[in-house]
N, C-alpha and C positions, 0 to 999 in steps of 0.2 A: 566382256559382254559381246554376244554373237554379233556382227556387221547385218542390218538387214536391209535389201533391197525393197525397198517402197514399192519399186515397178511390179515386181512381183504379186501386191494384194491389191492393186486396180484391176479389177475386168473392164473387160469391153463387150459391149451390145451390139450387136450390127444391126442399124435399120431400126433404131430407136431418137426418137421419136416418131421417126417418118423415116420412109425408105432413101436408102444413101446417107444417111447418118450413122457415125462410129460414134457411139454413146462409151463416155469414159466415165467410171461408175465407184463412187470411193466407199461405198458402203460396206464391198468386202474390205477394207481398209481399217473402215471405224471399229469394224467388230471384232478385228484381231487386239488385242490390247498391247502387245509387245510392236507390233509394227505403225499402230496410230500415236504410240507413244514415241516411238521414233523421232515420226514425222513432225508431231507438235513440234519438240526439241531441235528439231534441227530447223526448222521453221522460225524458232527463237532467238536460235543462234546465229540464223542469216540478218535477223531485224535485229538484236538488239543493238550494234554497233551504230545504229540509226536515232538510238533513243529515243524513242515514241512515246508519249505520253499517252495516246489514246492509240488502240487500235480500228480502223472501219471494216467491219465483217458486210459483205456484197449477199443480200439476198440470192436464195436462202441457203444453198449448201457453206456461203463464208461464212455464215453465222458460225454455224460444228466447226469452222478453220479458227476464226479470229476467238471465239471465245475462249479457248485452252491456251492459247498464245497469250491472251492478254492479261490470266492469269496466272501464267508462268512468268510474263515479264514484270507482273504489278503492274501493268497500264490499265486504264480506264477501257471501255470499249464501246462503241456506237455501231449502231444499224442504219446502214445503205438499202432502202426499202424500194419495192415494185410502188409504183403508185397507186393511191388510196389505201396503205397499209398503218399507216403511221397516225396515231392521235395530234391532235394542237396542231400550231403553225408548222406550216412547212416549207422549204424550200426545194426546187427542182430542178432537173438537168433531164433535156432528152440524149438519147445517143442512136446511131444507126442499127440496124438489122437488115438481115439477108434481104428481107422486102418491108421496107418502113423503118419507122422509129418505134424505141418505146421511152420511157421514162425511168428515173431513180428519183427519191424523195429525202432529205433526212431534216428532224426538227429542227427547226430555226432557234432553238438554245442548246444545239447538240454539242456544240465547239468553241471554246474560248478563242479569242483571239490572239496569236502567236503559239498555241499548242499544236504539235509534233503530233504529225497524224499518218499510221500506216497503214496503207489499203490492204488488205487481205480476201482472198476469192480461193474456193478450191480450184479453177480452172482460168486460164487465159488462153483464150481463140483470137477475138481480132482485135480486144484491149477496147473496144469503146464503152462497156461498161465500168474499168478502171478510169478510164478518163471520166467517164461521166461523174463518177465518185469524186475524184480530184477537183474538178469545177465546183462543187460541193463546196468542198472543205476549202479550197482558195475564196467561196465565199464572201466565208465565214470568217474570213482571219487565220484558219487555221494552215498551219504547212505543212505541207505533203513530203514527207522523209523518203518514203520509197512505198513501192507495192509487190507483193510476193501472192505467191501460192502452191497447194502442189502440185500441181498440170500443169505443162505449160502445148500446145498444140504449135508447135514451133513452124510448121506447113502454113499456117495462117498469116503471119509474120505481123501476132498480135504487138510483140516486144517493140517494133521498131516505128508503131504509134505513141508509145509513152514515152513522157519528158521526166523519169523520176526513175533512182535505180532500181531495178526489178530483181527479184529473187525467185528461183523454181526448184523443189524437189528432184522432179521427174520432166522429161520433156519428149516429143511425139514427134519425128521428122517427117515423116507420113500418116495420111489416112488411114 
């Protein structure tokens, strides 16, 4: 089987959302089939040594990460939601942004207590939505194995805010 570089089917937007932002965009990604297939896989093959029982997909691009992962590994899978997305009880976690905070939510029966729980995001910038997740799941009972993605914006120096081992496809040393 041909070696394929993942790097290769991310574009980049300049000045998306807002000017001076480098928008890293996986949708030419999803839509190649031999290179998202890749990715899953090798995404799986970074977690499973982790043995996770559930996967947490990060609103909303980790949702497209973590669900193919988590049915490649047979783990269960949970949603890390923006706040007010989520039905029933919930629980919450703020974390920072550029200017303020926002929030992440997951339901208050999302996680047993002692299940293996692995964060998954298609991107990490400066990691306080991974943390935010993590606070989550420490909740709840549940433990944080590690967190992966395929981006990783290494210029950020998101990595070296988390306490859990991290996994990245692809990584960005610059802007």
């Amino acid at each position: 089987m041909m070696s394929i570089d993942i790097k290769n089917h991310i574009r980049q937007i300049p000045d998306f959302p807002k000017p001076g932002i480098n928008f890293f965009d996986i949708s030419t990604l999803i839509a190649y089939p031999g290179a998202w297939r890749a990715a899953v896989e090798r995404l799986a093959d970074a977690i499973k040594p982790w043995a996770p029982d559930v996967i947490a997909g990060i609103d909303a691009r980790g949702f497209i990460v973590a669900s193919p992962v988590a049915v490649h590994l047979g783990a269960g899978m949970l949603m890390v939601r923006k706040k007010g997305k989520l039905p029933g009880q919930v629980s919450r976690a703020a974390y920072g942004l550029e200017y303020g905070t926002d929030e992440v939510e997951i339901q208050a029966d999302a996680i047993k207590p002692g299940q293996r729980v692995a964060i998954l995001d298609d991107l990490l910038a400066t990691g306080g939505t991974t943390m935010a997740a993590a606070k989550l799941v420490r909740q709840h009972g549940g433990v944080v194995v590690g967190a992966a993605c395929l981006i990783e914006l290494a210029f950020l120096n998101g990595r070296a805010k988390l306490d859990m081992p991290f996994a990245t496809l692809v990584s960005y040393d610059t802007e």
